[in-house]
Every structure is written in structure tokens, then in C-alpha cells.
C-alpha positions in Angstrom: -25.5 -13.2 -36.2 -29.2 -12.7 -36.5 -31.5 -10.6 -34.5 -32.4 -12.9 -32.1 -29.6 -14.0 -31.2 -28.2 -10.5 -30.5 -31.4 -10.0 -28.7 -30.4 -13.3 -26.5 -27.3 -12.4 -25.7 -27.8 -9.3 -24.8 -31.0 -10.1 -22.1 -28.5 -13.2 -20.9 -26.1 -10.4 -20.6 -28.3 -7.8 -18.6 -29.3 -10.7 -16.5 -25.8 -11.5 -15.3 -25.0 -8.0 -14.7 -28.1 -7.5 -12.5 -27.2 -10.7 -11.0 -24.0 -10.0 -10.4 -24.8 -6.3 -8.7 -27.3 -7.8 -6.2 -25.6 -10.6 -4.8 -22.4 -8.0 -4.3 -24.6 -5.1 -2.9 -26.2 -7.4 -0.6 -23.5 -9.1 0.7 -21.2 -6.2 1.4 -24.1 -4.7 2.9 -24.3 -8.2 5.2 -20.5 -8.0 5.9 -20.5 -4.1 7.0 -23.7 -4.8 9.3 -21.7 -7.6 10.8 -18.3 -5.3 11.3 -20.0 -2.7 12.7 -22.7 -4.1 14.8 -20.6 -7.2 16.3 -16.9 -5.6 15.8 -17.9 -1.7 16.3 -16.1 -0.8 13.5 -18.0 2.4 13.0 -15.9 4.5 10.3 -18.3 4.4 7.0 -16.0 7.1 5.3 -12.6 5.9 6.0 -14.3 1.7 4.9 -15.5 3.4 1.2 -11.9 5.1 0.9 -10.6 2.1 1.7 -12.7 0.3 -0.7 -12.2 2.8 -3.6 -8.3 2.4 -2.7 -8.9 -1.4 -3.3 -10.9 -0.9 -6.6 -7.8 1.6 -7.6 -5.0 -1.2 -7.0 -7.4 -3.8 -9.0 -7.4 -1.4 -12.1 -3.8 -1.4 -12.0 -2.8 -4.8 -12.0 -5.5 -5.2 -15.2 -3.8 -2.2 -17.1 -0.6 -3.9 -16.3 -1.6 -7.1 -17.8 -3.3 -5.3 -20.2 -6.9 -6.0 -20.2 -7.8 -2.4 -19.6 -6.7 -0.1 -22.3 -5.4 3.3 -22.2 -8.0 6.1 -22.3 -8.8 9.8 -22.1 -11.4 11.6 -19.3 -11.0 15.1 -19.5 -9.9 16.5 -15.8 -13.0 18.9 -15.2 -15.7 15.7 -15.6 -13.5 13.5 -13.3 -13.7 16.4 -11.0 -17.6 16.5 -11.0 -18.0 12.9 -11.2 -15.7 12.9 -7.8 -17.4 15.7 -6.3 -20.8 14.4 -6.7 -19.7 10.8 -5.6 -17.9 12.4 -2.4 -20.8 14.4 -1.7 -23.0 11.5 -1.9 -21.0 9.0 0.2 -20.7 12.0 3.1 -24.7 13.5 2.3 -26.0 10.0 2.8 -23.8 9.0 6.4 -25.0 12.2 7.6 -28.3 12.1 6.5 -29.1 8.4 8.0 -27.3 10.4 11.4 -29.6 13.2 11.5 -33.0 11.8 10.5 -35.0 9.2 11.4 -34.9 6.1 9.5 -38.0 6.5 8.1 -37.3 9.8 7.0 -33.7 8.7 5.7 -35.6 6.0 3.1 -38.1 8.3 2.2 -35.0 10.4 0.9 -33.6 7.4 -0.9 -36.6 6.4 -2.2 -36.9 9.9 -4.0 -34.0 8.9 -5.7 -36.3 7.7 -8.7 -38.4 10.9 -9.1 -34.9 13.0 -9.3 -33.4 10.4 -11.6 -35.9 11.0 -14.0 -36.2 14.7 -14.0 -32.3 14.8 -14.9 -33.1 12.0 -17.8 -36.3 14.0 -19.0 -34.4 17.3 -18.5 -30.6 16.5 -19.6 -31.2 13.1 -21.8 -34.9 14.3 -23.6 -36.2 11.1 -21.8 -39.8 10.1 -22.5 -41.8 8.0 -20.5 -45.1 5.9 -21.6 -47.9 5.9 -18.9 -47.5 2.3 -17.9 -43.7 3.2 -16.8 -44.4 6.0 -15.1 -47.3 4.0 -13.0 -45.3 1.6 -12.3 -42.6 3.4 -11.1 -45.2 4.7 -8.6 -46.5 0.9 -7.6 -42.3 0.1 -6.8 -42.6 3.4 -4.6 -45.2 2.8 -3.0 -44.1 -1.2 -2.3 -41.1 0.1 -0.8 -42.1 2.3 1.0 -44.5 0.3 2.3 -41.6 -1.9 3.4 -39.4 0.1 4.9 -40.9 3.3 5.9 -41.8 3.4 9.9 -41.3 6.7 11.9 -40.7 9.8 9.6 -39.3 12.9 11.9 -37.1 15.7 10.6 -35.3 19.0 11.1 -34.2 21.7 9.2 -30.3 20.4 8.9 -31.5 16.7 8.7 -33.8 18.0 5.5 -30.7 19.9 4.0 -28.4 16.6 4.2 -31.0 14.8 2.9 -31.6 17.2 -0.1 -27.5 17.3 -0.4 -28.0 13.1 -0.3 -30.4 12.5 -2.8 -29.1 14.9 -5.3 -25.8 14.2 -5.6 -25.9 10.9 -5.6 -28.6 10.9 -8.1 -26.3 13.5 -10.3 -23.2 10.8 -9.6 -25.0 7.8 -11.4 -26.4 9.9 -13.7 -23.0 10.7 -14.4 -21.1 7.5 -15.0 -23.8 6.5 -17.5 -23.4 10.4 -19.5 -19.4 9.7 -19.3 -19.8 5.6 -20.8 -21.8 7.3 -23.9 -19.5 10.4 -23.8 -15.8 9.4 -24.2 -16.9 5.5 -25.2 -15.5 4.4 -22.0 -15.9 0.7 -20.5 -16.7 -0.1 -16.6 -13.4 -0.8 -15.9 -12.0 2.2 -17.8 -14.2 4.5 -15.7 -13.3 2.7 -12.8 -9.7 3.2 -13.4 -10.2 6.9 -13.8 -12.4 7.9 -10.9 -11.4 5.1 -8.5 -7.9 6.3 -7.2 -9.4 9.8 -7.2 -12.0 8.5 -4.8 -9.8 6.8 -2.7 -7.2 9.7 -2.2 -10.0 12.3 -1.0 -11.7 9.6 1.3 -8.7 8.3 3.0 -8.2 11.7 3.7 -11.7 13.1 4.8 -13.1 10.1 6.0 -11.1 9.8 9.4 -12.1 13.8 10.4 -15.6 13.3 9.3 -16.2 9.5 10.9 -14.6 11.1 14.1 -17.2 14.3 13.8 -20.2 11.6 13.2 -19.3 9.1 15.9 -16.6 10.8 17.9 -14.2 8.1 17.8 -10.7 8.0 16.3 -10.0 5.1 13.6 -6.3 5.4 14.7 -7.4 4.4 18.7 -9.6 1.3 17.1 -8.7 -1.6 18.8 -7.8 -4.0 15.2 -8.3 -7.6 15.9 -7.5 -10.4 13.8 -11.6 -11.1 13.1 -11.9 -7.6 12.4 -9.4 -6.7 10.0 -10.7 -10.7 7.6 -13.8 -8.8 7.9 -12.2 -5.4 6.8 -10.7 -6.8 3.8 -13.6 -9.0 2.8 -15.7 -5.9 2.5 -13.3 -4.5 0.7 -13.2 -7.6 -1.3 -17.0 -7.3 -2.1 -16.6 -3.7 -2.9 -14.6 -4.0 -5.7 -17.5 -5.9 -7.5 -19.6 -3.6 -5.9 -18.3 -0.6 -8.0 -17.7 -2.8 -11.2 -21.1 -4.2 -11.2 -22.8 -0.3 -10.8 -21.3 0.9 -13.3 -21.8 -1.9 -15.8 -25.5 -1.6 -14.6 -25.9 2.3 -15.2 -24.0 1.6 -18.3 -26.2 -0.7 -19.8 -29.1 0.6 -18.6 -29.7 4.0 -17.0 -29.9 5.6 -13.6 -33.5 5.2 -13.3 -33.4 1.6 -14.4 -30.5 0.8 -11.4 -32.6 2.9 -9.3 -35.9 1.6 -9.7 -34.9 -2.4 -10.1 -32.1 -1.5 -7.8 -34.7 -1.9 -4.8 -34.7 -5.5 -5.1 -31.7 -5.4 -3.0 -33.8 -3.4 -0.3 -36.1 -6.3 -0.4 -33.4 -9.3 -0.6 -31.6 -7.5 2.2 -35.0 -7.3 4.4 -35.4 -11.2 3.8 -32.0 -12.3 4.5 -32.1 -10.1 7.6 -35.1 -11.9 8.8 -33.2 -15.0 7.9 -29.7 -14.3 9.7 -30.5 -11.8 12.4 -33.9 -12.9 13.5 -37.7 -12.5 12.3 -39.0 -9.8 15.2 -39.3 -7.5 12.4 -41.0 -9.9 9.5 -44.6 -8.7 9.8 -48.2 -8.5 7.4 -47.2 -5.1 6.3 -43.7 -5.7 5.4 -45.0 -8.9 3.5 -47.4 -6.8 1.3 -45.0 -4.2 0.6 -42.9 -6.5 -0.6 -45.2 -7.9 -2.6 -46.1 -4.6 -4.1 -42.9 -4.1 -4.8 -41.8 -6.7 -6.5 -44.9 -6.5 -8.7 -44.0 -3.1 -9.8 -40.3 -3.8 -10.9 -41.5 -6.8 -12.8 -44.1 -4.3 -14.8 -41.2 -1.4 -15.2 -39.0 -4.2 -17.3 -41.7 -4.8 -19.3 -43.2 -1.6 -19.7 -39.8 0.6 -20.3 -38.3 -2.5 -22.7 -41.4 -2.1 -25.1 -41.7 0.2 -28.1 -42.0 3.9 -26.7 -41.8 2.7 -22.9 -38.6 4.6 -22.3 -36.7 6.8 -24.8 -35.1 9.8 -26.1 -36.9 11.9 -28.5 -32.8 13.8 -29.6 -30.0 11.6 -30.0 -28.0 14.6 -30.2 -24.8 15.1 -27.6 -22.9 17.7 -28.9 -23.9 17.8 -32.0 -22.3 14.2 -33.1 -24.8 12.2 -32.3 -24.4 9.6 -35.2 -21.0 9.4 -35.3 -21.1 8.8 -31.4 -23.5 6.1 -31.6 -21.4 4.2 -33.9 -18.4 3.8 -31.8 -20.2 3.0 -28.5 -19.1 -0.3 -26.2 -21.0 -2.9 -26.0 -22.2 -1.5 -22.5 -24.5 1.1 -24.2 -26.1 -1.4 -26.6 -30.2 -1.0 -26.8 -29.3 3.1 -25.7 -32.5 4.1 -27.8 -35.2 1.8 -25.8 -33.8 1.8 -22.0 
């Protein structure tokens, strides 16, 4: 097969897996607004256990059948990579309790400028000036967007800081453990998933009850409510498959920074299902900005010295690494 039609299929590749992330983050973000605003289903934690626990029986019908092959993920990095997804999931519910709204996208927005530290610090990233400005121009778009009243306090700061950090660690994580053990989406998935779900389902009723002081065991389960319950859990499972094929393809920064279309698609559609009060000259720009900006990062990171590593090296095996990865680390060099 020639170069350019390697080069084809692997942009009509990246395409679909973008594709395929955006319409199931935005929808499951549709369907949990609507069980929550119009059903009061309030328990976040317990819902992404439930998700996970989902994901986990998934996995195990398609080892089963055998589309997803046996593989090896050493205990202590399935430990981290749970504990930095758990602490994510609870940093970020508390967070958006604590602060303000603008304050709690302000946090999530600094997402980007954390994700790249750990690439330029861990990875040996480089950036080119055009990626790093526009980086700042999607910033600034969505921020623009999305950022209103900005109040916090000391405890809202240090959820915030727990937030950001471990989530950025957590997707920073599944793309180091793809290159690492040569592990697929679904392989991951099939290691971290039931892990998830156990600790969730566990935690998340005590710490929805401490964040909303309601008991998931007195919630009042309708017929409407429990379609919607396993629709979202429906959605989810894509959800998870379609991040980590992302971050595996791409990086964390990548995900992050083209990742706020969603912000944006979600703000339109809201305007589009749940009225226009909030559709306004400032949220138009912003998303104008925005957009602008995460059309110059794919072309400025997919051109020569945009984005890349100066060391291959992981360990020490760098070469003999690179020639086993999956096809969901292809183009690893330029990112």
C-alpha cells in the first residue's frame, strides 16, 4: 500500500474516531441533563459506576466471543490509572458544587496548560510557536463562551486543583499505558472498566448522599426514569471506547484541546432544545474564536515539528516498542 493511501486511511480513521467521541459525549451529556433536570435523578457517582459496570459487562461478552484478546496490565498501573480516574470523577462533582460555574470552567479549561506540562515534562514534548498560540486562541474562545461569574474559596480552589490534575494525569495515562504494554481501546477498557465500576458503586451512593443529601435507595424509580438510566448508560459505553481510542491515537492535549468542540456543540444544541435566553453576541464570538483556533491546532501540531518528542526512549526499548505498537498509536512521532 503506498503512502498516501496509509496517509488516507489513517485521517478517514481519526475522523471517525473524533466523530464518533462527539456525538457520544454530547448526547450522554443531553440524556443526563434531561434525567436529572426533568426526572431529579441527582446521583452523578453512583450513574458513572453504573456506566463503568456497563462498559465492564460489554468487555466480557467481546472476550467471550473473542474479539478482545487476552492481555497483561501490571496491578500497580491499573491502581494509578483507577485512582486518578476515581479522583477525577469525585474532584470534578465536587468542584462544579463548590464553585461557581465560571470558576468550575476556568478549572476545566486549564486542563490544556497541565496536559502539556505532563507531555513536555514526562513525554519530551515539543511544541512549534503556531501550536502553542493557538492553543491560547481555543482558550481564550472558550472561555469567552462559557466563562460568566468567577467566585471561589479556599476548599472550592483545592477541589478544583484535585479536579484538574487528576484527571489530566488519568488521560495522560491511558495514552502512556496504549504505547506501554501495546494495549487496544478495548483491552484497556477491559482492564480498568470493572475496576471502576466496583469502587463507584460502592463510593458513589455515600458521596452523592454527602453532595445532595439524598439516598439513591429512597429514589422514587419510574418507568421513564430507569429508559433514561439505561440509555445513558447505553451512550456511556461509547463514551469510554471512543476516549480512549481518541487519547490513543492522538494524545491528551489533542482530546483536550479539540475536545472543546463538544463544549461548543453542546452550547448550540442547548440553545436548540432547551431554549435561546442564553444565545447572545458574546457567546457567538467566543465560539467563533474558538472554533478558529482548533482548526489552526490540526494544522499546526500535524505539520513537520508542530508537535513531537525530541527521546523516543521509554525504558530504554524504544525501537523495539515502536515496532510492535497497534494501529491506535500510528503517526506517535508527529501528534
Amino acid at each position: 500500500m503506498s503512502k498516501a493511501s496509509v496517509a488516507d486511511k489513517k485521517a478517514a480513521i481519526d475522523a471517525a474516531s473524533w466523530l464518533f467521541n462527539v456525538v457520544t459525549s454530547v448526547g450522554i451529556i443531553l440524556v443526563n441533563k434531561a434525567l436529572m433536570a426533568n426526572y431529579g435523578f441527582s446521583f452523578a457517582t453512583t450513574l458513572t459506576g453504573l456506566h463503568f459496570a456497563t462498559t465492564t459487562l460489554l468487555t466480557l461478552v467481546l472476550r467471550w466471543l473473542g474479539y478482545i484478546q487476552s492481555s497483561h496490565l501490571p496491578f500497580p498501573d491499573l491502581l494509578k490509572f483507577v485512582l486518578f480516574a476515581n479522583f477525577s470523577i469525585v474532584g470534578m462533582n465536587v468542584s462544579l458544587m463548590w464553585n461557581s460555574v465560571g470558576f468550575y470552567q476556568i478549572a476545566k479549561l486549564s486542563m490544556i496548560p497541565v496536559s502539556c506540562f505532563l507531555e513536555v515534562v514526562l513525554d519530551n514534548v515539543r511544541y512549534s510557536r503556531d501550536t502553542k498560540l493557538s492553543i491560547v486562541v481555543v482558550l481564550l474562545g472558550v472561555a469567552v463562551c462559557t466563562v460568566t461569574d468567577v467566585s471561589v474559596n479556599a476548599k472550592g480552589f483545592m477541589a478544583a486543583v484535585v479536579a484538574v490534575w487528576s484527571t489530566s494525569l488519568q488521560q495522560y495515562y491511558v495514552h502512556y499505558l496504549q504505547r506501554r504494554y501495546s494495549l487496544g481501546s478495548f483491552n484497556l477498557l477491559g482492564h480498568t472498566a470493572p475496576a471502576q465500576a466496583a469502587s463507584l458503586l460502592v463510593v458513589g451512593p455515600f458521596l452523592d448522599y454527602w453532595l445532595t443529601e439524598k439516598r439513591i435507595d429512597a429514589y422514587p424509580l419510574g418507568f421513564t426514569s430507569a429508559l433514561f438510566i439505561i440509555l445513558s448508560c447505553s451512550i456511556a459505553v461509547g463514551t469510554n471506547l471512543s476516549q480512549f481510542i481518541c487519547i490513543g491515537r492522538f494524545t491528551a492535549v489533542s482530546f483536550q484541546v479539540l475536545g472543546h468542540m463538544k463544549t461548543i456543540l453542546v452550547l448550540i444544541l442547548g440553545f436548540v432544545f432547551f431554549g435561546k435566553e442564553g444565545l447572545n453576541v458574546q457567546v457567538v464570538v467566543g465560539m467563533i474564536i474558538a472554533v478558529a483556533g482548533m482548526v489552526w491546532y490540526s494544522n499546526a501540531s500535524s505539520k513537520p515539528g508542530g508537535k513531537e518528542r525530541r527521546s523516543l526512549s521509554m525504558n530504554g526499548k524504544q525501537s523495539q516498542k515502536h515496532d510492535r505498537l497497534s494501529e491506535s498509536s500510528e503517526g506517535d512521532e508527529k501528534v
